[in-house]
N, C-alpha and C positions, 0 to 999 in steps of 0.2 A: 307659592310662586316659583321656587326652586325647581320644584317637581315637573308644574307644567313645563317649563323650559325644557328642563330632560328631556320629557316627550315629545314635546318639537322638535327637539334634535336627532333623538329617537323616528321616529319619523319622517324626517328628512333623509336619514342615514340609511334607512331603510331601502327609501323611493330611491334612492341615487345608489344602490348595490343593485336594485334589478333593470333601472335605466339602460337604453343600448344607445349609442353615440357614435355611428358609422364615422365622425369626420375624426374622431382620437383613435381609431377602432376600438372601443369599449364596448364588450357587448354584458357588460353586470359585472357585479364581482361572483357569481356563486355559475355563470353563463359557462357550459362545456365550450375547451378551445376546440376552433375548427380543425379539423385533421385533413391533410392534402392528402390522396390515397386513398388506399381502402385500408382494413385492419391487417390486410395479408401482405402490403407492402411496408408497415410497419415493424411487423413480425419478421418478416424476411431481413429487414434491416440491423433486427439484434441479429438475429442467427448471422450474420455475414459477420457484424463484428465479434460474435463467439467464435469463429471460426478463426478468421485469427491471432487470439486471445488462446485457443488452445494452439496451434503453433508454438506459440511465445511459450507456455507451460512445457509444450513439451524439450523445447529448446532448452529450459532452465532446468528441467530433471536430468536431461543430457550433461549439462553442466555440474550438475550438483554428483550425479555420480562421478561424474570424472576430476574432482576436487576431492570426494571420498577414497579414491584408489592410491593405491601405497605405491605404485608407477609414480601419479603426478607428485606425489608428497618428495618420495624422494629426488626427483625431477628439478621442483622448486625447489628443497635445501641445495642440492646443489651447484646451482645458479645462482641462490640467493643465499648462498654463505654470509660472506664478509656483512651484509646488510644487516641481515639475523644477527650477527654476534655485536653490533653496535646496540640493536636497538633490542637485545636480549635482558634488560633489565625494564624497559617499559613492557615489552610483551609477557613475560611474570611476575605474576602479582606475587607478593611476602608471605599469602594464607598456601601459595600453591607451591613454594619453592622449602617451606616447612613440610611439606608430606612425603611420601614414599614416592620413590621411581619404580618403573614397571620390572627393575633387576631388583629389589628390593631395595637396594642403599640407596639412602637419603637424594633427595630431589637434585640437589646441588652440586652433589663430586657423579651426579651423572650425566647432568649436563656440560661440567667442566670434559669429563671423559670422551664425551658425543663430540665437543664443537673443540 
């Protein structure tokens, strides 16, 4: 008894996945969406928004080199002294202020020396 019921549901479930019903616009569940266009107006569509998607890339390598340059570095400490040296205990971490500084002595009496 079980089983037949499945199947009728089964089968119902079926006929109502390939059904089309203009007035919900249902055309199936498995029914290809209609595309307005053709496929080359689609295609043009990504390419426009790749284009500028590359802009934005390239804007942000322009950014990111110029955050890498020892101009802006020193740039911003400069500007951004007083702030740095407040909040100079959350921006080093304990594992990074135990290691070497780039003069050799300890991380700590070189940052005291720097700032």
């Amino acid at each position: 008894a079980i089983f037949l019921i499945c199947e009728v549901i089964r089968l119902i479930l079926c006929r109502i996945a390939n059904v089309t019903v203009p007035y919900f616009n249902w055309h199936g569940l498995w029914a290809p969406k209609q595309l307005e266009g053709t496929m080359d107006d689609a295609i043009a569509a990504k390419l426009a928004i790749g284009e500028g998607r590359q802009a934005d890339l390239e804007q942000e390598r322009l950014e990111l080199q110029a955050l890498n340059s020892d101009r802006f570095r020193h740039r911003f400490l400069d500007r951004n002294r007083p702030w740095v040296l407040n909040h100079l205990v959350e921006l080093i971490t304990p594992r990074s202020l135990a290691s070497v500084g780039p003069d050799g002595r300890p991380l700590t009496e070189f940052v005291r020396d720097v700032y």
